[in-house]
N, CA, C and O atoms as a printed pandas DataFrame, in Angstrom:
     atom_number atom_name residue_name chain_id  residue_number  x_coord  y_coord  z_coord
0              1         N          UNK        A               1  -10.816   -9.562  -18.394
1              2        CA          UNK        A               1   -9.797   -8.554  -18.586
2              3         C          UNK        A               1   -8.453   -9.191  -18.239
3              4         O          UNK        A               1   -8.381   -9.726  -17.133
4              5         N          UNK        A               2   -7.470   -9.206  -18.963
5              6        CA          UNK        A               2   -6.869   -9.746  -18.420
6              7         C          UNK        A               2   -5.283   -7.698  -18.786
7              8         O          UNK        A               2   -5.213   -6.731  -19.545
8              9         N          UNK        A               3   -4.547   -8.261  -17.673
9             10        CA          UNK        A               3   -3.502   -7.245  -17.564
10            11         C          UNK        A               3   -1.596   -7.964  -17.562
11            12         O          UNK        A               3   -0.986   -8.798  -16.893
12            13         N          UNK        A               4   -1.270   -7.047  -18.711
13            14        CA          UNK        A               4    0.296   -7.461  -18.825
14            15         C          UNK        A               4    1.370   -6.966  -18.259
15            16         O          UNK        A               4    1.775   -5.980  -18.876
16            17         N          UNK        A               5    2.240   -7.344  -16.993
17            18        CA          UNK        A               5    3.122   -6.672  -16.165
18            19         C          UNK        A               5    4.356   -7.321  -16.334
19            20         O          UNK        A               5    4.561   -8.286  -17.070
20            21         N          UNK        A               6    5.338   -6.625  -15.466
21            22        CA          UNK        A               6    6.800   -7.093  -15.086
22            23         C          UNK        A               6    6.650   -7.849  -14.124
23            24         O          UNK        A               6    6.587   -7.216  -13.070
24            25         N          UNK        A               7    6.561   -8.962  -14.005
25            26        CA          UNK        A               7    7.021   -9.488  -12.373
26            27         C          UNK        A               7    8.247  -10.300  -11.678
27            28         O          UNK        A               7    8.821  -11.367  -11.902
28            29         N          UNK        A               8    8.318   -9.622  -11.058
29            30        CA          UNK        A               8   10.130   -9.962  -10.246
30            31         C          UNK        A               8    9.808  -10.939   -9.696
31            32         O          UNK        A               8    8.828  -11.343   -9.069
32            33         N          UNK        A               9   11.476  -11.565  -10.227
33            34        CA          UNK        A               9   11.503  -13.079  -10.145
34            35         C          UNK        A               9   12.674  -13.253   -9.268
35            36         O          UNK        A               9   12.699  -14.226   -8.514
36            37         N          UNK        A              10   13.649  -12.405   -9.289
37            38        CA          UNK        A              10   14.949  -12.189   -8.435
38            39         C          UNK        A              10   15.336  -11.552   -8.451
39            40         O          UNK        A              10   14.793  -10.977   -9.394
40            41         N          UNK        A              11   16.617  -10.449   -7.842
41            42        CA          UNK        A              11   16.570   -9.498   -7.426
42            43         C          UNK        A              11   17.190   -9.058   -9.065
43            44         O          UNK        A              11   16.987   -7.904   -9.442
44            45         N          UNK        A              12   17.652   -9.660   -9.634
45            46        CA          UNK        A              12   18.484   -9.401  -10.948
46            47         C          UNK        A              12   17.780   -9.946  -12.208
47            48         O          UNK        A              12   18.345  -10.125  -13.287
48            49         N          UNK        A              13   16.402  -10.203  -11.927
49            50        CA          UNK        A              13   15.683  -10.561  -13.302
50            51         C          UNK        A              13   14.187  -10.582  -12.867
51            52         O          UNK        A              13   13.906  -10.760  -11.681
52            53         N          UNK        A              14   12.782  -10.320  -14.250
53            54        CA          UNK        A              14   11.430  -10.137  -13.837
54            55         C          UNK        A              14   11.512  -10.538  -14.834
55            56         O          UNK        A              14   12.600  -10.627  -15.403
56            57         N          UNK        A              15    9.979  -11.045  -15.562
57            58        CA          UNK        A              15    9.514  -11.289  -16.657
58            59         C          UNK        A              15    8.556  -10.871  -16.531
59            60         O          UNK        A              15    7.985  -10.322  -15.588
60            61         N          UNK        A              16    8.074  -11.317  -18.365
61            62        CA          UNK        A              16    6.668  -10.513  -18.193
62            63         C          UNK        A              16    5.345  -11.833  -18.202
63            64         O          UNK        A              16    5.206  -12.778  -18.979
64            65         N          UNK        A              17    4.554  -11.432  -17.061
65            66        CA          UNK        A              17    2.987  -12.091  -16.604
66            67         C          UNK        A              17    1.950  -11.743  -17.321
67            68         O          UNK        A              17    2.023  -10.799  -18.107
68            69         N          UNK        A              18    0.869  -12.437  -17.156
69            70        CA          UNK        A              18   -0.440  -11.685  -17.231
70            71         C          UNK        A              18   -1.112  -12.269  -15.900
71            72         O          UNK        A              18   -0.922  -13.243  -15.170
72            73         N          UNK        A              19   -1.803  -11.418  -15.940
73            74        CA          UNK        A              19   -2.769  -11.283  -14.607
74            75         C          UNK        A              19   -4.166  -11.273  -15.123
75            76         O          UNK        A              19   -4.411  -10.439  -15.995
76            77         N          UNK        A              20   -5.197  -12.123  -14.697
77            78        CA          UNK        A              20   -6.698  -12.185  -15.470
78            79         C          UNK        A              20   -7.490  -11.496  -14.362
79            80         O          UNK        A              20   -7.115  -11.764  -13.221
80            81         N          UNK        A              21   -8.502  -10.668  -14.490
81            82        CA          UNK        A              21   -9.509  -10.059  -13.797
82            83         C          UNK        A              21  -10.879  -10.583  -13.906
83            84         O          UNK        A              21  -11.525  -10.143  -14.857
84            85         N          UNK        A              22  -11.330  -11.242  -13.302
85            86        CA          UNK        A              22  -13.260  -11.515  -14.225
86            87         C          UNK        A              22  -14.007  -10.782  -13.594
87            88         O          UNK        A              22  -13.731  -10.422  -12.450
88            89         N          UNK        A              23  -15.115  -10.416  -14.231
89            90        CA          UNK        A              23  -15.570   -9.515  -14.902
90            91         C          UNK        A              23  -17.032   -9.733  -13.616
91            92         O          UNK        A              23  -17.142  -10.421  -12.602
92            93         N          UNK        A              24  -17.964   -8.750  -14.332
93            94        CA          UNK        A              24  -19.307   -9.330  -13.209
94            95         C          UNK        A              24  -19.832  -10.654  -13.866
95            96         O          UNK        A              24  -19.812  -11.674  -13.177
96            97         N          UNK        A              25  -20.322  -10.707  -15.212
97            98        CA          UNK        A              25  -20.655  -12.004  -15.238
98            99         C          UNK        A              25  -19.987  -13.331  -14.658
99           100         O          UNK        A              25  -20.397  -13.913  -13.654
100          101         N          UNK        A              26  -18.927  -13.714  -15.414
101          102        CA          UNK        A              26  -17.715  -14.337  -14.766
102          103         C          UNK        A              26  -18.210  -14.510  -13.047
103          104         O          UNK        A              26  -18.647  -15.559  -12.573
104          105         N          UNK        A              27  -18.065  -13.527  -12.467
105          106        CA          UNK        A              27  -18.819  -13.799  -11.014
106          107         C          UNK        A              27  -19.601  -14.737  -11.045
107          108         O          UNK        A              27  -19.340  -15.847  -10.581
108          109         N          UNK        A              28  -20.756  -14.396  -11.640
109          110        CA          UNK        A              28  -22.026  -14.315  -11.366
110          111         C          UNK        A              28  -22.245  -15.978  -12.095
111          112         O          UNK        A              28  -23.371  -16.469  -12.175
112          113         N          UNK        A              29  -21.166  -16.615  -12.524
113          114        CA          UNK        A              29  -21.316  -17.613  -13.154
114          115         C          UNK        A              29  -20.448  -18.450  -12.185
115          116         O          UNK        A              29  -20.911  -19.580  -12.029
116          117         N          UNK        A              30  -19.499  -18.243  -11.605
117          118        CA          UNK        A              30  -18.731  -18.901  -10.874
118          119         C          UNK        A              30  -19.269  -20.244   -9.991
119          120         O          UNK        A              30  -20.049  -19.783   -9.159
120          121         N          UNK        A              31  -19.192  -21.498   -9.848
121          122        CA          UNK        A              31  -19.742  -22.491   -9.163
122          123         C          UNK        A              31  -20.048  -22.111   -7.877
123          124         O          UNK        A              31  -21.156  -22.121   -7.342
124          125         N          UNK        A              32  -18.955  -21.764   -7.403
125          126        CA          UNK        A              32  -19.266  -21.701   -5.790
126          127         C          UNK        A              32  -19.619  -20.184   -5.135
127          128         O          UNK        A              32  -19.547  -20.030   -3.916
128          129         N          UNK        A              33  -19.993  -19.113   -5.998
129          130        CA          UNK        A              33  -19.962  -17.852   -5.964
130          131         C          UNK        A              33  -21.916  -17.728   -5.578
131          132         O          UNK        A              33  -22.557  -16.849   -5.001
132          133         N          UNK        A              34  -22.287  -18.869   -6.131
133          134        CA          UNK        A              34  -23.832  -18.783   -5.949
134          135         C          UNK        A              34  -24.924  -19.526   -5.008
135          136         O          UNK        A              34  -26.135  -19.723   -5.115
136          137         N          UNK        A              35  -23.860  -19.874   -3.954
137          138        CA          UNK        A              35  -24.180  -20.193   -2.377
138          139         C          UNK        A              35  -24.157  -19.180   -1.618
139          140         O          UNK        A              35  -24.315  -19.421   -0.421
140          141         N          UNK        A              36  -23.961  -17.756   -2.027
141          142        CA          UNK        A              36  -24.324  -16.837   -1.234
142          143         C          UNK        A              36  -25.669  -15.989   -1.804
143          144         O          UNK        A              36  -25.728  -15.801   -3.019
144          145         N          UNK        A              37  -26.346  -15.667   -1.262
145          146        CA          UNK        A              37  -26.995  -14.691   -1.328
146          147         C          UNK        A              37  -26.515  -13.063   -2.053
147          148         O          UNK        A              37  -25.834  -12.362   -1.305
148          149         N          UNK        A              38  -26.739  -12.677   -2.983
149          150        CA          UNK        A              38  -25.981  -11.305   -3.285
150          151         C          UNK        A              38  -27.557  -10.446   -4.283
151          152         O          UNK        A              38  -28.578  -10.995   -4.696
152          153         N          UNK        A              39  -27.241   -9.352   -4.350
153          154        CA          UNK        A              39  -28.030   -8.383   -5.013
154          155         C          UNK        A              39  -27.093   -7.962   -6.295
155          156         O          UNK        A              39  -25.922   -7.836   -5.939
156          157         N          UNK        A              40  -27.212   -7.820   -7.092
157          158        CA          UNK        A              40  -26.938   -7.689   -8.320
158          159         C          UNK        A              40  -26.050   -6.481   -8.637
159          160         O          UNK        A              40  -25.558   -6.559   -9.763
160          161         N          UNK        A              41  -25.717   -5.394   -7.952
161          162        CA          UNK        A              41  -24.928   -4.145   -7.352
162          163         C          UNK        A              41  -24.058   -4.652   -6.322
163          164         O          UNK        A              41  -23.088   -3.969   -5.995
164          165         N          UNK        A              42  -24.227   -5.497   -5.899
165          166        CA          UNK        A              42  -23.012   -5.776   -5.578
166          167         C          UNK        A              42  -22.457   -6.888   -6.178
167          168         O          UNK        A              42  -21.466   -7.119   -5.484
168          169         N          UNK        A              43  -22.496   -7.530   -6.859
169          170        CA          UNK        A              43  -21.631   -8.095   -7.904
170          171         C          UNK        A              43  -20.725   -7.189   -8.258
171          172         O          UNK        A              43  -19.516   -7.269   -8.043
172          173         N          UNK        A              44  -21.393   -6.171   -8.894
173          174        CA          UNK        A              44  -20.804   -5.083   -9.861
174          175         C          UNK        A              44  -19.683   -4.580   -8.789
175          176         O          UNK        A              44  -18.485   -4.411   -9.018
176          177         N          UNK        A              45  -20.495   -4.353   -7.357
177          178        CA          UNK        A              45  -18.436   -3.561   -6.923
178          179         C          UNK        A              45  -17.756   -4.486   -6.568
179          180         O          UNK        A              45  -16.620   -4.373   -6.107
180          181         N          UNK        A              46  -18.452   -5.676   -6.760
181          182        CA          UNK        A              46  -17.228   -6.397   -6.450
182          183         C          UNK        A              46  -16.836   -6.931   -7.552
183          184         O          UNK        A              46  -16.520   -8.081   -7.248
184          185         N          UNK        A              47  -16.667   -6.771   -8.676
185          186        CA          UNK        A              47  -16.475   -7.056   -9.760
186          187         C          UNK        A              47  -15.364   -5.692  -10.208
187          188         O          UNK        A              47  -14.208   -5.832  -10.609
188          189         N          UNK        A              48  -16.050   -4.476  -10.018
189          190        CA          UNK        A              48  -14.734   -3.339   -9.683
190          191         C          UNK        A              48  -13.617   -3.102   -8.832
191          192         O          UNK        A              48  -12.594   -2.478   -9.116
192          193         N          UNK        A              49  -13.944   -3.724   -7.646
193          194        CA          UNK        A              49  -13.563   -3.807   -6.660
194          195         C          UNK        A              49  -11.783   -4.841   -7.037
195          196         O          UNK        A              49  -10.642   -4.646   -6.618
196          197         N          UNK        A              50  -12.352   -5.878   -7.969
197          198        CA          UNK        A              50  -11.122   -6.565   -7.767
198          199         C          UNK        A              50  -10.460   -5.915   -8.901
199          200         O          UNK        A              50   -9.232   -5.945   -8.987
200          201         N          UNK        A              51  -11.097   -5.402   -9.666
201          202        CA          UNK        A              51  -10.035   -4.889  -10.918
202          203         C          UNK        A              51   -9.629   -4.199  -10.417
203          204         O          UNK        A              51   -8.411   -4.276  -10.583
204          205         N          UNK        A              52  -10.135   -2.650   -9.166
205          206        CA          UNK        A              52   -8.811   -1.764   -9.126
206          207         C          UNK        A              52   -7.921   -2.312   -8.200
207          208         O          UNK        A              52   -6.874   -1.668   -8.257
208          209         N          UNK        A              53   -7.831   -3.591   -7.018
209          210        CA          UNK        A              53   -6.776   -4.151   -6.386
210          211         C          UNK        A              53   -5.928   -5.372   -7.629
211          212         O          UNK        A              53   -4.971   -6.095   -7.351
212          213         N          UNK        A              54   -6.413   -5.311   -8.555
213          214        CA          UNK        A              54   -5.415   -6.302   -9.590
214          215         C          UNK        A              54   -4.483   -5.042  -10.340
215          216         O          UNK        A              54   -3.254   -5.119  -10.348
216          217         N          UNK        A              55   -5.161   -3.966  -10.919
217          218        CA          UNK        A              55   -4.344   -2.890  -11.288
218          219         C          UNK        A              55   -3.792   -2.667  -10.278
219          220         O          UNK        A              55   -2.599   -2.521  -10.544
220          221         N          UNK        A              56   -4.026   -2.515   -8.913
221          222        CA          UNK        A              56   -2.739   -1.432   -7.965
222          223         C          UNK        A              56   -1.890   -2.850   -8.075
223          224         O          UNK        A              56   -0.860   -2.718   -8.737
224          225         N          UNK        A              57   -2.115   -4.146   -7.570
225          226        CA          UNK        A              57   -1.123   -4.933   -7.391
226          227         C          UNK        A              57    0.328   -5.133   -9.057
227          228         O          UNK        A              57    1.552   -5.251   -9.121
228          229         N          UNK        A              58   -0.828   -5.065  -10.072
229          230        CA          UNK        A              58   -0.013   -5.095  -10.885
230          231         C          UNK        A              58    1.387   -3.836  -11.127
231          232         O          UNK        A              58    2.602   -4.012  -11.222
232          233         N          UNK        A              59    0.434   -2.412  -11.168
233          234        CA          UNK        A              59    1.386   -1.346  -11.037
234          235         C          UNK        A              59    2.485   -1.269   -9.491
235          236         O          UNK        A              59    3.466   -0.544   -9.324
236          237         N          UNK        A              60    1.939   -2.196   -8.614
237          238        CA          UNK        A              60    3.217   -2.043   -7.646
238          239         C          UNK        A              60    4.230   -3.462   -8.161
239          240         O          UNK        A              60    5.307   -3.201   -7.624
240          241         N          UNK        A              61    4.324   -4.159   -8.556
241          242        CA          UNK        A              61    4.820   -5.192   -9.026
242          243         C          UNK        A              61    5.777   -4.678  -10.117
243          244         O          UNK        A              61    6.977   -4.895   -9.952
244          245         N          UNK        A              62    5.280   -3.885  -11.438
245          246        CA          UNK        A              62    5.799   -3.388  -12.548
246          247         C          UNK        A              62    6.864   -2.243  -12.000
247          248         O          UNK        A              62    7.917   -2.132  -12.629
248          249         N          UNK        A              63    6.607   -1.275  -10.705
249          250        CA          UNK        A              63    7.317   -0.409  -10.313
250          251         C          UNK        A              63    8.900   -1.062   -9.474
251          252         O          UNK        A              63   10.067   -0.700   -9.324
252          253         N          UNK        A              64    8.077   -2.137   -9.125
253          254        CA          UNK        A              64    9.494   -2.871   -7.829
254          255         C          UNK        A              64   10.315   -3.349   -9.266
255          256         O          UNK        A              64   11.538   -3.211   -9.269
256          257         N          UNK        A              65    9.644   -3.904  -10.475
257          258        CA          UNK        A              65   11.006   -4.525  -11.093
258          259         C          UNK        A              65   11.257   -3.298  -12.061
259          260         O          UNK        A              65   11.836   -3.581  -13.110
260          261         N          UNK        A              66   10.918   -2.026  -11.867
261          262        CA          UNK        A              66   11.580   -0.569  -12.669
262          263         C          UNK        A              66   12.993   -0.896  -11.740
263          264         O          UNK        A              66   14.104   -1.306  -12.076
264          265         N          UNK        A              67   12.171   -0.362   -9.875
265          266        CA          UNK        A              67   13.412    0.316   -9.262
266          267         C          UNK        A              67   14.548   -0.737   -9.340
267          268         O          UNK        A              67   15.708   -0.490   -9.671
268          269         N          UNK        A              68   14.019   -2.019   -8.967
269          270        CA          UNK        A              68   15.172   -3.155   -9.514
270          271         C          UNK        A              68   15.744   -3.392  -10.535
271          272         O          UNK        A              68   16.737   -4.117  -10.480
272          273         N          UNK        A              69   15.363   -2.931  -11.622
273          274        CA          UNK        A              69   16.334   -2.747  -12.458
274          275         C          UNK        A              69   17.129   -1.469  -12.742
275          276         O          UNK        A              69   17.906   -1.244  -13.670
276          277         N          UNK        A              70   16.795   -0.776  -11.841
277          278        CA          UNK        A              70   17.569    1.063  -11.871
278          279         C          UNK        A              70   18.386    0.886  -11.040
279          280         O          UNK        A              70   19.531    1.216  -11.348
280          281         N          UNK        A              71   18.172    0.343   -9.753
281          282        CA          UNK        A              71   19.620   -0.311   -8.944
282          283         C          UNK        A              71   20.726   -0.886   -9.226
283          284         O          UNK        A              71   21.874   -0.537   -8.952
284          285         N          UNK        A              72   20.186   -2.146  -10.010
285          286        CA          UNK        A              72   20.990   -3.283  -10.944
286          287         C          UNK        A              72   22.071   -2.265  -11.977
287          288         O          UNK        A              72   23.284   -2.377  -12.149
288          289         N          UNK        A              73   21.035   -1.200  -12.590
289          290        CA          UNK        A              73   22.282   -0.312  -13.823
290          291         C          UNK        A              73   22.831    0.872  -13.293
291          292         O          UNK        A              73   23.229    1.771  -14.033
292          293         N          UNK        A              74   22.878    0.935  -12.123
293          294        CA          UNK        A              74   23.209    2.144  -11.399
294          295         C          UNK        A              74   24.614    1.069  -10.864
295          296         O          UNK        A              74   25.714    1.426  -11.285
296          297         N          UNK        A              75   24.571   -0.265   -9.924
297          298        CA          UNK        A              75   25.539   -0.888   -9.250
298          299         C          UNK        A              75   26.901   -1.383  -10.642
299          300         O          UNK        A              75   28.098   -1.640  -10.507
300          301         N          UNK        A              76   26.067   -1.346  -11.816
301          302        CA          UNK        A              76   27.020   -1.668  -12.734
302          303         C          UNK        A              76   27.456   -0.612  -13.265
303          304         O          UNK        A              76   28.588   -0.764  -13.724
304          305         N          UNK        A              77   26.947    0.591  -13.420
305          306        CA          UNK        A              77   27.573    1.576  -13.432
306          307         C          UNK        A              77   28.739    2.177  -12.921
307          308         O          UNK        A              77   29.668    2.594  -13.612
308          309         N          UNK        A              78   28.652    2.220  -11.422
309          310        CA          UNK        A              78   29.798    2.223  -10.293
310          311         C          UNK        A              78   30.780    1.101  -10.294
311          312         O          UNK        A              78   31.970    1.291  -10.044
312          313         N          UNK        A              79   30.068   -0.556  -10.693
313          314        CA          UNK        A              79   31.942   -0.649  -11.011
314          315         C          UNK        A              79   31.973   -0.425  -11.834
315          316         O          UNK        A              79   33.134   -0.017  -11.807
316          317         N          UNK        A              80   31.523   -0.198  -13.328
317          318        CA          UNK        A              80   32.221    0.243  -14.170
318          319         C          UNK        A              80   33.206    1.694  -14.433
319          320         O          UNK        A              80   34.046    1.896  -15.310
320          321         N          UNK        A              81   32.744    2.585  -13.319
321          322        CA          UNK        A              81   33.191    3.552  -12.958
322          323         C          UNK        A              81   34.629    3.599  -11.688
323          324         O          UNK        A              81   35.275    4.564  -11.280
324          325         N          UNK        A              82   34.711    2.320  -11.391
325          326        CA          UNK        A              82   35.236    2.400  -10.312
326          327         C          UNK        A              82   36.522    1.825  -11.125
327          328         O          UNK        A              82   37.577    2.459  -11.107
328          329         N          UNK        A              83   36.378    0.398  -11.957
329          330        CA          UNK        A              83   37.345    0.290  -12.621
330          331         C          UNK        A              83   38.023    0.996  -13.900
331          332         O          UNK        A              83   39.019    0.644  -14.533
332          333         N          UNK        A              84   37.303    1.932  -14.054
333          334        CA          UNK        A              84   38.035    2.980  -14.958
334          335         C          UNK        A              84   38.831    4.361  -14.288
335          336         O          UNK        A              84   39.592    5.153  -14.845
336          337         N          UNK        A              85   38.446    4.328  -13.173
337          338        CA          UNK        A              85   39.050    5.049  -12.026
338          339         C          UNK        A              85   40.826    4.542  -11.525
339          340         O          UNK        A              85   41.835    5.230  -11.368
340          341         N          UNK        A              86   40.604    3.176  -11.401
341          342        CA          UNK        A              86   41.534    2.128  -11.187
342          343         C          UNK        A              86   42.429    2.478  -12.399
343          344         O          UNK        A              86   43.498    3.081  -12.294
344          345         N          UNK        A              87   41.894    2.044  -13.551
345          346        CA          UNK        A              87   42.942    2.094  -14.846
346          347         C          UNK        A              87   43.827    3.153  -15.078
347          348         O          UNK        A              87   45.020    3.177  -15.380
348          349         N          UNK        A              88   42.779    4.247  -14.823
349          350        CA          UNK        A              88   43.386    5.634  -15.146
350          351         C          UNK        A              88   44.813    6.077  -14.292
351          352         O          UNK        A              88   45.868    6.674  -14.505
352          353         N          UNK        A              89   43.786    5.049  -12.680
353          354        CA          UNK        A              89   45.249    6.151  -11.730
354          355         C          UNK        A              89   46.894    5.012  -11.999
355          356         O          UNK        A              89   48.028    5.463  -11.837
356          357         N          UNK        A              90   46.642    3.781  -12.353
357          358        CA          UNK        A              90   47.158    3.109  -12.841
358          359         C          UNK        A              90   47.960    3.967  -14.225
359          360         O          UNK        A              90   49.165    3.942  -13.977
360          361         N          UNK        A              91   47.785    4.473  -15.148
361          362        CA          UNK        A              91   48.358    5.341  -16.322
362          363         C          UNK        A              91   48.833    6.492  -15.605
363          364         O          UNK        A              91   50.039    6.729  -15.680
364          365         N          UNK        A              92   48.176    7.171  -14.995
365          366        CA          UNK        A              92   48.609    8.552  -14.473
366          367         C          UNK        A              92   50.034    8.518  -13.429
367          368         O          UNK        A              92   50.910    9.384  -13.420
368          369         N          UNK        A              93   49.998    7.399  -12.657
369          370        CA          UNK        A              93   51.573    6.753  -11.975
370          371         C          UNK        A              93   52.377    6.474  -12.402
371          372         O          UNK        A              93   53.470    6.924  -12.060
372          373         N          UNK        A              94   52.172    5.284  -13.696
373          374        CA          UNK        A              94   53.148    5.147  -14.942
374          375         C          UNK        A              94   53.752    6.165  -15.751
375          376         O          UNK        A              94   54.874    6.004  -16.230
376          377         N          UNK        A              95   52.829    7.582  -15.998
377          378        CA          UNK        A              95   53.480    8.283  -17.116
378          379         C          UNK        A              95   54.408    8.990  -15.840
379          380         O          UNK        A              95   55.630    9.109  -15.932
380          381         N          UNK        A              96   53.355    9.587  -14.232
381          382        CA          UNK        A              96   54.741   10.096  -13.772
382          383         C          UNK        A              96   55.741    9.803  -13.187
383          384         O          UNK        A              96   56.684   10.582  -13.047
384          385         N          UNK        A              97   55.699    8.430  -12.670
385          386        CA          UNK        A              97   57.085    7.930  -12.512
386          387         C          UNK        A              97   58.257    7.892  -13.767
387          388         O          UNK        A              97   59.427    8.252  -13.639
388          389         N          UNK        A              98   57.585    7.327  -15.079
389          390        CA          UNK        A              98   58.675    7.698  -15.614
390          391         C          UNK        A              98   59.455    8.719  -15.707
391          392         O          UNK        A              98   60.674    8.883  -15.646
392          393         N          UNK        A              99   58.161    9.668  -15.934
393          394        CA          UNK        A              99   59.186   11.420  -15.867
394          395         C          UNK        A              99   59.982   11.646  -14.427
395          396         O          UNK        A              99   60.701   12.622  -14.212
396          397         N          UNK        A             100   59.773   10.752  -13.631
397          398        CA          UNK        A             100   60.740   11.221  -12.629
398          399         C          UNK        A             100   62.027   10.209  -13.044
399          400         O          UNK        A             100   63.145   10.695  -12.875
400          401         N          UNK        A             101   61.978    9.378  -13.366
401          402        CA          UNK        A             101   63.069    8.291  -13.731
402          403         C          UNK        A             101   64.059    9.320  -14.819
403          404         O          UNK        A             101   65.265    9.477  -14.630
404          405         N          UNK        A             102   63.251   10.000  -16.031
405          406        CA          UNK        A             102   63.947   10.492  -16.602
406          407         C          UNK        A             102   64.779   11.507  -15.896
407          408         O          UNK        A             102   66.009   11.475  -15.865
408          409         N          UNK        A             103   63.858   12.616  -15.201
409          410        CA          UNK        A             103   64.681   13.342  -14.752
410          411         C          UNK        A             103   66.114   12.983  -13.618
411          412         O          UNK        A             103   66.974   13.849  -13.457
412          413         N          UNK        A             104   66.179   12.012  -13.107
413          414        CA          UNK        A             104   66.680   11.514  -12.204
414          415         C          UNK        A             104   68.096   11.168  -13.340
415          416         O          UNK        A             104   69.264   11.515  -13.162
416          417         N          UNK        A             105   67.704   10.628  -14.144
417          418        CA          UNK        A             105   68.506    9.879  -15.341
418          419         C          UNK        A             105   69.353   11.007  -15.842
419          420         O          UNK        A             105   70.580   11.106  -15.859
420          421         N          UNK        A             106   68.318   11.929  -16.291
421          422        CA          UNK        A             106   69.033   13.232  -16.745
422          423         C          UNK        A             106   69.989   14.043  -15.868
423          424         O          UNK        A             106   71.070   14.478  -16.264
424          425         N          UNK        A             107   69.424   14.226  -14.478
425          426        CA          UNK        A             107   70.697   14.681  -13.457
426          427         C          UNK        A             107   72.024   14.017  -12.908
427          428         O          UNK        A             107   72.951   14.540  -12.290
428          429         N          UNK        A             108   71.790   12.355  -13.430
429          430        CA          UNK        A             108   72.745   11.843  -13.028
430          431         C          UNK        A             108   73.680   11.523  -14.158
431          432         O          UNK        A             108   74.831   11.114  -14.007
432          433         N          UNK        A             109   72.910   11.808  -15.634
433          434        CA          UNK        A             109   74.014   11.995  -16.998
434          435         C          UNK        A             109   74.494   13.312  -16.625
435          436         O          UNK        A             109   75.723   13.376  -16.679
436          437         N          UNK        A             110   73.789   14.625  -16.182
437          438        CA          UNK        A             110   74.715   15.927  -15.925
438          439         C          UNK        A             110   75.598   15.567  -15.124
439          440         O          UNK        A             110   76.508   16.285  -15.537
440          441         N          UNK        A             111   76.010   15.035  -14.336
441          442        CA          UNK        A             111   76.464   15.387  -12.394
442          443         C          UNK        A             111   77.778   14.736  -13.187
443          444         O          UNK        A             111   78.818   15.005  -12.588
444          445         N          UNK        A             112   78.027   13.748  -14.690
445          446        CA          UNK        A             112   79.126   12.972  -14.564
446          447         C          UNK        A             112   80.116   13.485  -15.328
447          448         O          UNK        A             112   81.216   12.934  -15.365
């Protein structure tokens, strides 16, 4: 069996793995697997046994590089939010200083 995940590679990038599971035969064929003594049921949970710790490891692996990448577009979000914040109050000073320049301009063309 083999299984296809995300796996994080740095905090700002994962790729994608595979992960192989073997199976009961596979066990049961293994070189050094047949210096023990075993009953034939337990092959089998242990043959289940590692597939559901390869699935949880895989699904916690695939989840860390979700939330890492929901962080990553959330932090670029905020500056991108932060420098459009910047720009704006940047325009919003410009348009009203001028209007005060004008008016200033304008009271001092009346006053003469």
């Amino acid at each position: 069996v083999h299984l296809v995940y995300n796996k994080v590679v740095s905090a700002l990038a994962f790729e994608s793995a595979i992960q192989s599971v073997f199976g009961e035969e596979a066990l049961k064929n293994a070189p050094n697997f047949k210096t023990y003594e075993m009953e034939d049921d337990a092959t089998k949970d242990l043959s289940e046994f590692a597939l559901a710790n390869a699935i949880y490891a895989v699904l916690v692996e695939g989840h860390a590089a979700e939330i890492n990448s929901r962080r990553n577009a959330m932090d670029n979000a905020s500056k991108n939010a932060g420098d459009m914040i910047n720009s704006l109050t940047m325009k919003y000073n410009r348009g009203r200083q001028a209007a005060i320049t004008n008016e200033l301009v304008d009271i001092i063309t009346g006053a003469s």
